[in-house]
N, CA, C and O atoms as a DFTB+ gen file, in Angstrom:
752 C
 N C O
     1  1      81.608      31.202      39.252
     2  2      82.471      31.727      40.304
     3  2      82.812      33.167      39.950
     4  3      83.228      33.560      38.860
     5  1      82.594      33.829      40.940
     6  2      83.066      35.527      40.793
     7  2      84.528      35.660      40.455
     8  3      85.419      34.840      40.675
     9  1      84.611      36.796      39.905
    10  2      86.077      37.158      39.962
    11  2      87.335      37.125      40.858
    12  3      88.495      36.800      40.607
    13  1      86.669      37.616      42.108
    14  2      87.681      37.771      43.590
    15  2      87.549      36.399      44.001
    16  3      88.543      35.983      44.595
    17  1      86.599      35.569      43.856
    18  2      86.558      34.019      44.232
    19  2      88.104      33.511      43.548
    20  3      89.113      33.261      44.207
    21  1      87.973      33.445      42.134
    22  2      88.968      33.130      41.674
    23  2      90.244      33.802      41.868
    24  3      91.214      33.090      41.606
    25  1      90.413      34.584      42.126
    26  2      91.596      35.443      42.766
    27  2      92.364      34.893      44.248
    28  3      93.520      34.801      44.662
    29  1      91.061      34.612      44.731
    30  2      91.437      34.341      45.701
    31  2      92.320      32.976      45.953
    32  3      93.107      32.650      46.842
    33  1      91.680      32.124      44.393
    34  2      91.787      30.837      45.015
    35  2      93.696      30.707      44.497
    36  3      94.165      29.570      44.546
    37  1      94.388      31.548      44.167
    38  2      95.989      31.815      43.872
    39  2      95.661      30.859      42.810
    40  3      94.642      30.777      42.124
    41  1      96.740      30.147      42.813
    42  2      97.328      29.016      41.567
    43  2      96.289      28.332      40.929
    44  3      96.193      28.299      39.702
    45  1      95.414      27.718      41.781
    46  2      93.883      27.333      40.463
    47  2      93.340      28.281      40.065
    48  3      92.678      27.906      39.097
    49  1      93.165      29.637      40.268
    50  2      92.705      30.417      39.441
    51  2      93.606      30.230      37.954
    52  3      93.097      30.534      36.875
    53  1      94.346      29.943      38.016
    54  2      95.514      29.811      36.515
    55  2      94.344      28.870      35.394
    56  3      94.182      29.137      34.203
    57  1      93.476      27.492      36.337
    58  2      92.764      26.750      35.351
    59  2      91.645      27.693      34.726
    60  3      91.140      28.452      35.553
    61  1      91.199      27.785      33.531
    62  2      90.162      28.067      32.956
    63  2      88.961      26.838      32.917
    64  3      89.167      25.632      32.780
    65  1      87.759      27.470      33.066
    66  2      86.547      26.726      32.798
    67  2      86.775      25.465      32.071
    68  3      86.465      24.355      32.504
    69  1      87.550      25.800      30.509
    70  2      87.473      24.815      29.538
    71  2      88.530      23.926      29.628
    72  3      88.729      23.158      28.687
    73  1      89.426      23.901      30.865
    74  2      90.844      23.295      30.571
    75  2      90.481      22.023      31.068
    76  3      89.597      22.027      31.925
    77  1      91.066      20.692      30.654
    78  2      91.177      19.937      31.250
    79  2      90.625      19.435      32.857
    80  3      90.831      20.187      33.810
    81  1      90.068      18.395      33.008
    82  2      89.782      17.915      34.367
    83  2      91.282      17.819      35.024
    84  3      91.432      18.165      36.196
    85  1      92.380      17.347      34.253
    86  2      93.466      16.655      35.129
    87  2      94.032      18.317      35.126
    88  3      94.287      18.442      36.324
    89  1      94.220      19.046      34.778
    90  2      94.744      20.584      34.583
    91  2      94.091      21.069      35.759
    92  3      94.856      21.673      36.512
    93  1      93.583      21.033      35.923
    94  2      92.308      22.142      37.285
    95  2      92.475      20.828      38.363
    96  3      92.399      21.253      39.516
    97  1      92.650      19.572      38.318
    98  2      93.588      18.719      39.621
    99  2      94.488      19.219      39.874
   100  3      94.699      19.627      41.017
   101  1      95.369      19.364      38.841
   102  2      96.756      19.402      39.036
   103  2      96.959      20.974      39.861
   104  3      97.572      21.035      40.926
   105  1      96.489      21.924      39.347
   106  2      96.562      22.872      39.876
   107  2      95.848      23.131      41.656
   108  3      96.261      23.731      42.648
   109  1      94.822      22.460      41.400
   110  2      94.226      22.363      43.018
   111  2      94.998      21.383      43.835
   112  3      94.975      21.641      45.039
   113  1      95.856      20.043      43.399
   114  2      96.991      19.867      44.356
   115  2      98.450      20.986      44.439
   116  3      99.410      21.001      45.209
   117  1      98.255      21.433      43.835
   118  2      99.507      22.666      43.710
   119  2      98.772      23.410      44.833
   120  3      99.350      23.549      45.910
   121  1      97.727      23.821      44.681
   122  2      97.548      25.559      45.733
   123  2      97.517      25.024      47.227
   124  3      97.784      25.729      48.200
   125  1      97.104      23.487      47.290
   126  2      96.396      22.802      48.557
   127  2      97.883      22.976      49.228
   128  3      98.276      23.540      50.249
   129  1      98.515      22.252      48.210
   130  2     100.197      21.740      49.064
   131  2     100.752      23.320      49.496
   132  3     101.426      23.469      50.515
   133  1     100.385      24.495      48.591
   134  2     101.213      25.971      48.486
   135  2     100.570      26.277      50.030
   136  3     101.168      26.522      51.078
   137  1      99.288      26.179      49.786
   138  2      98.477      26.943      51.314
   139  2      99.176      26.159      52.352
   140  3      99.782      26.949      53.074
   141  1      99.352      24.904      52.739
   142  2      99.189      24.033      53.566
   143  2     100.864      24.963      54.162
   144  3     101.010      25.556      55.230
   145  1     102.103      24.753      52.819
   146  2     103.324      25.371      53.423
   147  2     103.770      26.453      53.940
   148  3     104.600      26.589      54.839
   149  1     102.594      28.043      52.728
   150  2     102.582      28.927      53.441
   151  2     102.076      28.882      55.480
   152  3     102.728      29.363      56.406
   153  1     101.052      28.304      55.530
   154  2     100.558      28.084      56.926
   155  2     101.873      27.511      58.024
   156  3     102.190      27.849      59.165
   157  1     102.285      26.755      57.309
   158  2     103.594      26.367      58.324
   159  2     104.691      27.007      58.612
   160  3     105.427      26.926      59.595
   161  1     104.749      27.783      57.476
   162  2     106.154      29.020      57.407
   163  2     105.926      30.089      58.139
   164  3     106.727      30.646      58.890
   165  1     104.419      30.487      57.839
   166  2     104.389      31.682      59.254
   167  2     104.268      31.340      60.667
   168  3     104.947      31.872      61.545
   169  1     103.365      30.419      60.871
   170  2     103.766      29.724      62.035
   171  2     104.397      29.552      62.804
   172  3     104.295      29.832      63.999
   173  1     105.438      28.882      62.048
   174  2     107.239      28.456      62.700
   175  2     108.134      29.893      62.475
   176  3     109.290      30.100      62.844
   177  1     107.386      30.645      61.882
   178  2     108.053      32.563      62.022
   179  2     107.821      32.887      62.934
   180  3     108.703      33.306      63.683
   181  1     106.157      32.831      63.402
   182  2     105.837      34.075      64.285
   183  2     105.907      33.347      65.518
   184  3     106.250      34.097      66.431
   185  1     105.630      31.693      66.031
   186  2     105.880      31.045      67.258
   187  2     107.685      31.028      67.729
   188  3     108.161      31.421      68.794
   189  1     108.457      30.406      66.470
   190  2     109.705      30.212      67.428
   191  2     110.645      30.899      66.434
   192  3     111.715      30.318      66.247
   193  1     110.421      32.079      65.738
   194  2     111.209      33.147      65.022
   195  2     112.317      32.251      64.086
   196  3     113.486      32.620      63.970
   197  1     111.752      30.947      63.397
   198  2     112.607      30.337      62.674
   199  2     112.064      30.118      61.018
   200  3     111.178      30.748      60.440
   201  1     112.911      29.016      60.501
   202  2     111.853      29.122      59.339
   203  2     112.096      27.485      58.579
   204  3     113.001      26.679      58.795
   205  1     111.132      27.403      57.808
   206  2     111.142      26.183      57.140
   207  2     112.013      25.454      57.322
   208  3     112.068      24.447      58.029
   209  1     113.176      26.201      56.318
   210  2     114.353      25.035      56.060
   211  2     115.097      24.921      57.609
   212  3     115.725      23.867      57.705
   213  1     115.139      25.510      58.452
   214  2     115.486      25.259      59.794
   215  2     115.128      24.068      60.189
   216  3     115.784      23.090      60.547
   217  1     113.566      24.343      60.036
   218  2     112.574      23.200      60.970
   219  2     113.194      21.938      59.858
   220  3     113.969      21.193      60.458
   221  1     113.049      21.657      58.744
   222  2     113.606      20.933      57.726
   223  2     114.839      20.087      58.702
   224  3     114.886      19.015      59.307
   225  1     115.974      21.495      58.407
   226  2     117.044      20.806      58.855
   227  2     117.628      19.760      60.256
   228  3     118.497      18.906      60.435
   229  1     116.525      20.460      61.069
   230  2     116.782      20.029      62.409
   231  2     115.908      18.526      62.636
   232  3     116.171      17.664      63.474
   233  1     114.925      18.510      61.738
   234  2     114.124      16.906      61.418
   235  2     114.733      15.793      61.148
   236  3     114.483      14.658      61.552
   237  1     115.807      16.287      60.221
   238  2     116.373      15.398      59.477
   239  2     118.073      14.765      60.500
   240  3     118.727      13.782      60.151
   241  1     118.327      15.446      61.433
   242  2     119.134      15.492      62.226
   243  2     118.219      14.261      63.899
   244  3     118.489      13.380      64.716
   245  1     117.219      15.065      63.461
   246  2     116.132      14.302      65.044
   247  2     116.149      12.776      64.745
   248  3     116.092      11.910      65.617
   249  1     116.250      12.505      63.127
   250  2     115.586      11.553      62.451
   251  2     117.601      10.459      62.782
   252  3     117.728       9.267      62.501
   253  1     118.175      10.891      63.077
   254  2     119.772      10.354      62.905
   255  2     120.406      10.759      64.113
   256  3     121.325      11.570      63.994
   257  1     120.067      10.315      65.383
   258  2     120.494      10.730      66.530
   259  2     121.879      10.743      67.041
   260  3     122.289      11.339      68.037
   261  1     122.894       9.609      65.782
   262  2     124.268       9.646      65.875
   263  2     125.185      10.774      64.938
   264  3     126.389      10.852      64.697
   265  1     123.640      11.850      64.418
   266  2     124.410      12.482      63.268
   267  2     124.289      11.931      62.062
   268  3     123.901      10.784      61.837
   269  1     124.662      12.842      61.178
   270  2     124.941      12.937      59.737
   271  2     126.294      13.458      59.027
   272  3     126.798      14.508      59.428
   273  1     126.951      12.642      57.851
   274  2     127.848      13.846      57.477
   275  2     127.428      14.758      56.832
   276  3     126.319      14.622      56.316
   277  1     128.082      15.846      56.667
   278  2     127.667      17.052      56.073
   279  2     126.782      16.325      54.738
   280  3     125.552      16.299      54.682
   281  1     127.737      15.736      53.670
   282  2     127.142      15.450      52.434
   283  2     125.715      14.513      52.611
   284  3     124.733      14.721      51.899
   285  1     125.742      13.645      53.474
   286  2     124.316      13.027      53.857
   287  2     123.302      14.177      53.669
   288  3     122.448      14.249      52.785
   289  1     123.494      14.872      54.444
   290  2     122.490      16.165      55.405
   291  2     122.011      16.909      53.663
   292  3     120.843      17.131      53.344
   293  1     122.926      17.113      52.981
   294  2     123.122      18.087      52.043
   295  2     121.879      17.275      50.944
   296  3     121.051      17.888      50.270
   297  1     122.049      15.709      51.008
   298  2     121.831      14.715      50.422
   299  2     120.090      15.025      50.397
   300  3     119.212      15.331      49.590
   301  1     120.263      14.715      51.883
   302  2     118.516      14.574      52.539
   303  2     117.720      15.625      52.586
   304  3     116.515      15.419      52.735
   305  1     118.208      16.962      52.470
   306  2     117.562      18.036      51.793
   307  2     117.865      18.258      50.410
   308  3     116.883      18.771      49.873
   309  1     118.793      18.090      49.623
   310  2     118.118      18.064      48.545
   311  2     118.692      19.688      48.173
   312  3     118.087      20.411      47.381
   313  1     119.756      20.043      48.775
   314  2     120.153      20.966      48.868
   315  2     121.356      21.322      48.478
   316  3     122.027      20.297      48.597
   317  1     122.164      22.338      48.001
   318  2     123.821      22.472      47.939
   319  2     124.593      22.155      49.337
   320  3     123.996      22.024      50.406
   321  1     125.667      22.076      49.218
   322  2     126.604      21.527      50.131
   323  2     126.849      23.261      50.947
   324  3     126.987      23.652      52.105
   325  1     126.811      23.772      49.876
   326  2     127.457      25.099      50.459
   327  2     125.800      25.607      51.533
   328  3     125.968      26.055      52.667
   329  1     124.599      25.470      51.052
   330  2     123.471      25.543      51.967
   331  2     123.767      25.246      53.254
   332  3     123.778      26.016      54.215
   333  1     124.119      23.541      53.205
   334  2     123.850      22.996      54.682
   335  2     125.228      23.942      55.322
   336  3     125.073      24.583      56.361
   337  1     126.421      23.943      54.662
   338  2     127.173      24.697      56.034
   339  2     126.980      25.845      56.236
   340  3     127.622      26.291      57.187
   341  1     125.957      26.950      55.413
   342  2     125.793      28.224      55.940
   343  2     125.157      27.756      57.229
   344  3     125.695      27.993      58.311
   345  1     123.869      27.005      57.113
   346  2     122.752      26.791      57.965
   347  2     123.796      25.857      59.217
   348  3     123.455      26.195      60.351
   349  1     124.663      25.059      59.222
   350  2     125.154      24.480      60.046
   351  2     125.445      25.470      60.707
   352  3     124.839      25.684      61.757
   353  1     126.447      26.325      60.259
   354  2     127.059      27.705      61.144
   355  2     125.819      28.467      61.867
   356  3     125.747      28.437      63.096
   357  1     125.079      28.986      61.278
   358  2     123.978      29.433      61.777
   359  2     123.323      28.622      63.524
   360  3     122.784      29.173      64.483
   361  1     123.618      27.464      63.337
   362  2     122.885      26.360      64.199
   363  2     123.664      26.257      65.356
   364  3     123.266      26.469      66.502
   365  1     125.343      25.759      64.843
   366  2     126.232      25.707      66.052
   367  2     126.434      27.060      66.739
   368  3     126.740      27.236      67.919
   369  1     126.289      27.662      66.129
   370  2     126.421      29.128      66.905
   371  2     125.171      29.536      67.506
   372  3     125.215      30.573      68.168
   373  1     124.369      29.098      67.437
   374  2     123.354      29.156      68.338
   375  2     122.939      27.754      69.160
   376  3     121.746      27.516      69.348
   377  1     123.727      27.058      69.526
   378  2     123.938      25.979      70.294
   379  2     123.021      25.005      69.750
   380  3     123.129      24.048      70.517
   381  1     122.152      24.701      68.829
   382  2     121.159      23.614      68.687
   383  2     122.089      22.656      67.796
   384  3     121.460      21.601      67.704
   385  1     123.016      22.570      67.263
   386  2     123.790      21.624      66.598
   387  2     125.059      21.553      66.821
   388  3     125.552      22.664      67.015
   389  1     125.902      20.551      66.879
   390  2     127.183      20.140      66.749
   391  2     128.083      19.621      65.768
   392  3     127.545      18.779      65.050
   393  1     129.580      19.914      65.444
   394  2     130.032      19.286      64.558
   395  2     130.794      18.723      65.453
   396  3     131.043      18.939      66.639
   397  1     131.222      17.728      64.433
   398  2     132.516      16.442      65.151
   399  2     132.732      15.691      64.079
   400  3     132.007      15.329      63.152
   401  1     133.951      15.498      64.382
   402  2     134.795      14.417      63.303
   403  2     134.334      13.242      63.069
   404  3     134.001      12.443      63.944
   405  1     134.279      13.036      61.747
   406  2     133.918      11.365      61.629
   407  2     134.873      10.348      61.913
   408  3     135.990      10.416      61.402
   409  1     134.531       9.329      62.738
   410  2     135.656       8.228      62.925
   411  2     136.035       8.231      61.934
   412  3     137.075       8.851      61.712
   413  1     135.275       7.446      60.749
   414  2     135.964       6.808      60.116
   415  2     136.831       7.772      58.837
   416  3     137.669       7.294      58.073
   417  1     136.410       9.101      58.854
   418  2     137.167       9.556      58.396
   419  2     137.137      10.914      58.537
   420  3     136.173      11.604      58.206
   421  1     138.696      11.550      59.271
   422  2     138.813      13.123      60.171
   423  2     139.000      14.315      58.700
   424  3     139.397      15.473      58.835
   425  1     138.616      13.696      57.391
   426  2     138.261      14.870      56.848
   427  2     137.076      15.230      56.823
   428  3     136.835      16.416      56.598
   429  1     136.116      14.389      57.029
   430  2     134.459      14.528      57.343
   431  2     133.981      15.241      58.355
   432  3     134.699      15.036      59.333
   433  1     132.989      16.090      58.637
   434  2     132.103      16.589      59.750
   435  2     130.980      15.979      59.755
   436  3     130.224      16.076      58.788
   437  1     130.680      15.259      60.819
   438  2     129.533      14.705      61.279
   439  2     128.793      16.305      61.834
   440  3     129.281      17.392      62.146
   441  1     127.328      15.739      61.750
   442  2     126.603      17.005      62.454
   443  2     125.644      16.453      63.469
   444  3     125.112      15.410      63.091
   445  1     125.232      16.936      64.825
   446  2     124.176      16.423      65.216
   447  2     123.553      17.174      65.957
   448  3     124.102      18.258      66.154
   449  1     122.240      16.941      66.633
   450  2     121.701      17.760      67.688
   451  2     122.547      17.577      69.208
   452  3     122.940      16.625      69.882
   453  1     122.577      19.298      69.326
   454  2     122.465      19.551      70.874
   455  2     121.490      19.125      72.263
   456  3     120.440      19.765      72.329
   457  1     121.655      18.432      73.025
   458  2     120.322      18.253      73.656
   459  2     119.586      19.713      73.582
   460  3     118.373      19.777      73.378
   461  1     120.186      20.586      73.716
   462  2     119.555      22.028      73.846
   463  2     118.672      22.221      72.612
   464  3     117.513      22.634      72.662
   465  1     119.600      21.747      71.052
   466  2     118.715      21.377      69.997
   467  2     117.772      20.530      70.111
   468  3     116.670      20.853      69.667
   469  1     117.937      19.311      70.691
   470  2     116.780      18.284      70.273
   471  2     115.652      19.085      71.495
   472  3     114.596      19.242      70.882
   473  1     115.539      19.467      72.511
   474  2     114.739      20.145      73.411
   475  2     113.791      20.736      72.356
   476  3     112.787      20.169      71.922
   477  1     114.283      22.061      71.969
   478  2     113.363      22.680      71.145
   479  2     113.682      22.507      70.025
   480  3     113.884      23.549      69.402
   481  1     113.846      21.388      69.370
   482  2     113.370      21.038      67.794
   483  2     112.048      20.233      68.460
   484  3     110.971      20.455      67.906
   485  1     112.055      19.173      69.786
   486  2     110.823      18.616      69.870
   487  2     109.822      19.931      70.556
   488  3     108.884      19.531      71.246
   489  1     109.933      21.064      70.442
   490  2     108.518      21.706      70.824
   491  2     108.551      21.884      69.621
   492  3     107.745      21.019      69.277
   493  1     108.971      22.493      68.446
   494  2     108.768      23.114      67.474
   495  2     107.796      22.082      66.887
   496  3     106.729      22.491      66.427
   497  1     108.165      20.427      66.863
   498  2     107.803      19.477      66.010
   499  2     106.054      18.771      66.529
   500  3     105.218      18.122      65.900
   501  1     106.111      19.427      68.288
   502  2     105.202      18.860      69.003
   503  2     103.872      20.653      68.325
   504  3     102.681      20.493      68.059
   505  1     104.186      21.255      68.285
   506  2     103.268      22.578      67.493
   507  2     103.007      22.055      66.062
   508  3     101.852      22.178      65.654
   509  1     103.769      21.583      65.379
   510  2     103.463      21.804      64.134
   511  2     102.158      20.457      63.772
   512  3     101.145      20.633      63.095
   513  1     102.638      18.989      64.540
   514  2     101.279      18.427      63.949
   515  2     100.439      18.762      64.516
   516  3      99.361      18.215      64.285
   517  1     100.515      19.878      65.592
   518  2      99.529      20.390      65.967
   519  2      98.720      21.394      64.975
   520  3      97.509      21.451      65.187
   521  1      99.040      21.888      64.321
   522  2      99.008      23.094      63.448
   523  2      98.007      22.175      62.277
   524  3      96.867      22.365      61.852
   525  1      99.130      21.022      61.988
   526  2      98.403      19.873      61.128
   527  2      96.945      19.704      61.078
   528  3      96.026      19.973      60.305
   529  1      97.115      19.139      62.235
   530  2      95.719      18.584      62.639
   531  2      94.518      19.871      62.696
   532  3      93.357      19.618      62.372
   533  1      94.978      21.414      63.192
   534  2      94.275      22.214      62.961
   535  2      93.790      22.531      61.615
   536  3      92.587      22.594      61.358
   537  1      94.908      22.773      60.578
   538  2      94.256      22.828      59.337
   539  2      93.819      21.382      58.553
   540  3      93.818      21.375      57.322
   541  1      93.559      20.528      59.083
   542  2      93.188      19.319      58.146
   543  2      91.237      19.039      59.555
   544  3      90.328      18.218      59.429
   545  1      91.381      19.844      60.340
   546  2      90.235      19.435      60.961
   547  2      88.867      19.741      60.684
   548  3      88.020      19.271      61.444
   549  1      88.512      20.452      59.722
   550  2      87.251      20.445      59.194
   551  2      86.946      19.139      58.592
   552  3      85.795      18.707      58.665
   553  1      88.042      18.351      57.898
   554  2      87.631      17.470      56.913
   555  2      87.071      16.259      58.264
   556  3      87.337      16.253      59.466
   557  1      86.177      15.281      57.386
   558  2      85.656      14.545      58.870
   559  2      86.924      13.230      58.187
   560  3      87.425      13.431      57.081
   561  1      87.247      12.132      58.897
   562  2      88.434      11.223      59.395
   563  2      88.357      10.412      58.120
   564  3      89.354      10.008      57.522
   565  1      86.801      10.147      57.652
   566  2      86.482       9.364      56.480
   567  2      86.994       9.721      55.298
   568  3      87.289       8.932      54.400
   569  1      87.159      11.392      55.254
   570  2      87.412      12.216      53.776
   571  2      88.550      12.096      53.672
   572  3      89.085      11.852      52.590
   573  1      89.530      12.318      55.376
   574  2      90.801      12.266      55.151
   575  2      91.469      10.882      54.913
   576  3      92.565      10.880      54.353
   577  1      90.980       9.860      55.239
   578  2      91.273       8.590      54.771
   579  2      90.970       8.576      53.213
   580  3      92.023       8.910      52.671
   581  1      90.228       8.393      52.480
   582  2      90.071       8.503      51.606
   583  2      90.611       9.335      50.569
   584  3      90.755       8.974      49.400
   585  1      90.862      10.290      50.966
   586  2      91.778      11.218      49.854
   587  2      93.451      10.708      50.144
   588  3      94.311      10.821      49.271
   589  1      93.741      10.107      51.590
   590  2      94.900       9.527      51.390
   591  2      94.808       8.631      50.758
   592  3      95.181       9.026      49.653
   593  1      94.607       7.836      50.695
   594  2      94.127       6.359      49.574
   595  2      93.849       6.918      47.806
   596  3      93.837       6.433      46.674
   597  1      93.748       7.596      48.158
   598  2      93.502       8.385      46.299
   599  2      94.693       9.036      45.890
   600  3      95.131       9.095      44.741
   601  1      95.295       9.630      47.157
   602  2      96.389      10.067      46.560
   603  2      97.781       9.221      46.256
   604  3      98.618       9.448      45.382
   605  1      97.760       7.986      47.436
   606  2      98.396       6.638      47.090
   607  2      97.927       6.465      46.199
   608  3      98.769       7.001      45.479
   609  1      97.089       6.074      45.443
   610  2      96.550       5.383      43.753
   611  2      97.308       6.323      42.730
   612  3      97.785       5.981      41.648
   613  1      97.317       7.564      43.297
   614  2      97.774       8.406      42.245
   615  2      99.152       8.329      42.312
   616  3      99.660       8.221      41.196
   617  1     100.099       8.352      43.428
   618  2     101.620       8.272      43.221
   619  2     101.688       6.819      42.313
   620  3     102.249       6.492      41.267
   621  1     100.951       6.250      43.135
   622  2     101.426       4.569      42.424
   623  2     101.266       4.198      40.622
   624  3     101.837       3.352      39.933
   625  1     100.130       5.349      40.246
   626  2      99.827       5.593      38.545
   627  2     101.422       6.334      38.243
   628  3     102.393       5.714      37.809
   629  1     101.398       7.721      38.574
   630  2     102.824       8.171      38.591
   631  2     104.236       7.316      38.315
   632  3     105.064       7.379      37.407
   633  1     104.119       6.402      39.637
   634  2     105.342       5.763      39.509
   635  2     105.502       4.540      37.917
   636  3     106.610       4.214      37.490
   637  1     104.672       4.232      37.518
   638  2     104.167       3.232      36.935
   639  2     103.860       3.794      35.612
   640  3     103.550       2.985      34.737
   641  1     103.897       5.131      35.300
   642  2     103.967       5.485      34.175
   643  2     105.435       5.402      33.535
   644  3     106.431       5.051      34.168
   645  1     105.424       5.670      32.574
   646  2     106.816       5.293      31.485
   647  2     107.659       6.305      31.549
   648  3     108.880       6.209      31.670
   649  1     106.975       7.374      31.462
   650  2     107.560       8.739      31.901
   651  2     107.673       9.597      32.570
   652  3     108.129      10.737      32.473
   653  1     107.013       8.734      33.661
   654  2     106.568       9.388      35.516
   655  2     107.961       9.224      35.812
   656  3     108.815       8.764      35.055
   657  1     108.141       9.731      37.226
   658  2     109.284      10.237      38.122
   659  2     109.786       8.382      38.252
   660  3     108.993       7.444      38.168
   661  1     110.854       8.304      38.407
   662  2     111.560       7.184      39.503
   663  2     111.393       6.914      40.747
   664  3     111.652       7.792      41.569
   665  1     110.905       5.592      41.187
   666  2     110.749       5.372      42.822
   667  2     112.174       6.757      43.263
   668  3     111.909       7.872      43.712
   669  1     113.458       6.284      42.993
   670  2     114.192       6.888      43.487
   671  2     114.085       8.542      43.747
   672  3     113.996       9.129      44.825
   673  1     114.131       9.173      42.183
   674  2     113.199      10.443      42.710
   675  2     112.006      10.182      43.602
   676  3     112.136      10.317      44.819
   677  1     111.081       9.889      43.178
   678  2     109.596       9.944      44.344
   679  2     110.388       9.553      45.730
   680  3     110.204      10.335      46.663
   681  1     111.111       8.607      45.930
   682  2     111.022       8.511      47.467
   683  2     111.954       9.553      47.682
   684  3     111.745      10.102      48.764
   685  1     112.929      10.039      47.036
   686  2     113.495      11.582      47.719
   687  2     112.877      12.869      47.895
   688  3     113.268      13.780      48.624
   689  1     111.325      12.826      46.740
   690  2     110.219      13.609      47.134
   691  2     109.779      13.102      48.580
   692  3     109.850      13.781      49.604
   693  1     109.416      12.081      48.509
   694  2     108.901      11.878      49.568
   695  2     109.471      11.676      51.009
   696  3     108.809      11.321      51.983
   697  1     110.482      11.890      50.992
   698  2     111.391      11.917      52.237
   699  2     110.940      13.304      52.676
   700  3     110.222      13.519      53.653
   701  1     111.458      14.256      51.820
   702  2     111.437      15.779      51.654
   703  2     110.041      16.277      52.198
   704  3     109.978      17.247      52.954
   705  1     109.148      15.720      51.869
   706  2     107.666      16.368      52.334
   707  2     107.399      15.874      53.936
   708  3     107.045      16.494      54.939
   709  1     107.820      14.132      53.627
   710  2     107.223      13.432      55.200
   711  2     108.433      14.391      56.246
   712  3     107.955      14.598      57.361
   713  1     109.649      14.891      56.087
   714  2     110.436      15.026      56.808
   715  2     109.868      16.874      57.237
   716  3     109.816      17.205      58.421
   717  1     109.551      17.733      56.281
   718  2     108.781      19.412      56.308
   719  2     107.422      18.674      57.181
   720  3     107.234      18.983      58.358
   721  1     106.814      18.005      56.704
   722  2     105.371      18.233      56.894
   723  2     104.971      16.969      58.293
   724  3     103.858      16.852      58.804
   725  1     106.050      16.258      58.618
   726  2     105.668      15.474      59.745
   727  2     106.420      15.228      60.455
   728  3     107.531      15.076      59.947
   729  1     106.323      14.999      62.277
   730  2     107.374      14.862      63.187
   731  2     106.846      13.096      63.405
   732  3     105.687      12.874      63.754
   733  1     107.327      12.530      63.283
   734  2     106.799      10.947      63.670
   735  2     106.821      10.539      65.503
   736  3     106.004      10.230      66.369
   737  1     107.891      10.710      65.416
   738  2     107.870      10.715      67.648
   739  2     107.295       9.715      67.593
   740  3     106.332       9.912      68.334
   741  1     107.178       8.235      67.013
   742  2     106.474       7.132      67.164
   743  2     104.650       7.315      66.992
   744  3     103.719       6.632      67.419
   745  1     104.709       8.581      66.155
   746  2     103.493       8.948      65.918
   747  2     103.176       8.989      64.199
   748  3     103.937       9.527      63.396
   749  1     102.373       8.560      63.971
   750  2     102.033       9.539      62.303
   751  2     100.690      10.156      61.719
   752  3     100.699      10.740      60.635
């Protein structure tokens, strides 16, 4: 491989020839997942002038149609407390979210979508597996089945190692990615 090949390829260029098979994996699921997010971040920039953690936030809200409390929200991203209420403010003031008191308790803020929010959080969400499906469409249906199935074998080695992550971590990874990287709409 040429020089600018490897340049090009960002974060696996880091593997050397001699390193490890699982080292030059590891790094080619790193650049795959890096490309895949850069692609979505400009995207959701240059189509609806927003950005990740937006699209993030407003998923996770689509996903809880009675709302969230703040600390949930804060919870499900994975984020500081002080994050979600910059971004809350940001939201209600531009009409796509609401706060309101929690019944069960009026020191709490529930948060939820605006219909005006849920409107265009579902175009934003109806573009992006669109976007999906654009960058995953070279691969033919067989490859992409299959590398999902490999990559299940591989969380499931992960989980099952001694010193691999916790279901509990992994499924808060995995909330975090299915919630960035997919709109379900009774779809997946």
């Amino acid at each position: 491989m040429n020089r600018l090949a490897r340049i090009e390829l960002g974060l696996e260029a880091r593997a050397q020839h001699d390193d490890h098979l699982d080292t030059r994996m590891w790094l080619r699921l790193l650049a795959c997942s890096t490309d895949i997010e850069q692609a979505i971040r400009q995207r959701l920039h240059r189509q609806f002038g927003t950005t990740l953690s937006r699209f993030d936030y407003l998923a996770q809200l689509e996903r809880h149609p009675k709302g969230l409390r703040m600390s949930e929200l804060s919870a499900c991203l994975m984020v500081t407390s002080g994050n979600v209420t910059g971004l809350t403010d940001q939201l209600v003031q531009e009409g796509s979210v609401e706060r309101t008191e929690d019944a069960r308790d009026r020191r709490v803020w529930r948060v939820r979508l605006t219909p005006e929010g849920r409107r265009r959080f579902e175009q934003m969400a109806a573009e992006h597996e669109g976007w999906l499906r654009q960058l995953f469409k070279p691969m033919l249906t067989t490859e992409k089945r299959a590398l999902f199935e490999l990559l299940g074998q591989l969380r499931q080695h992960l989980l099952a190692a001694p010193d691999g992550p916790t279901r509990q971590d992994s499924a808060s990874a995995a909330t975090l990615t299915i919630k960035r990287h997919t709109h379900t709409g009774g779809r997946t």
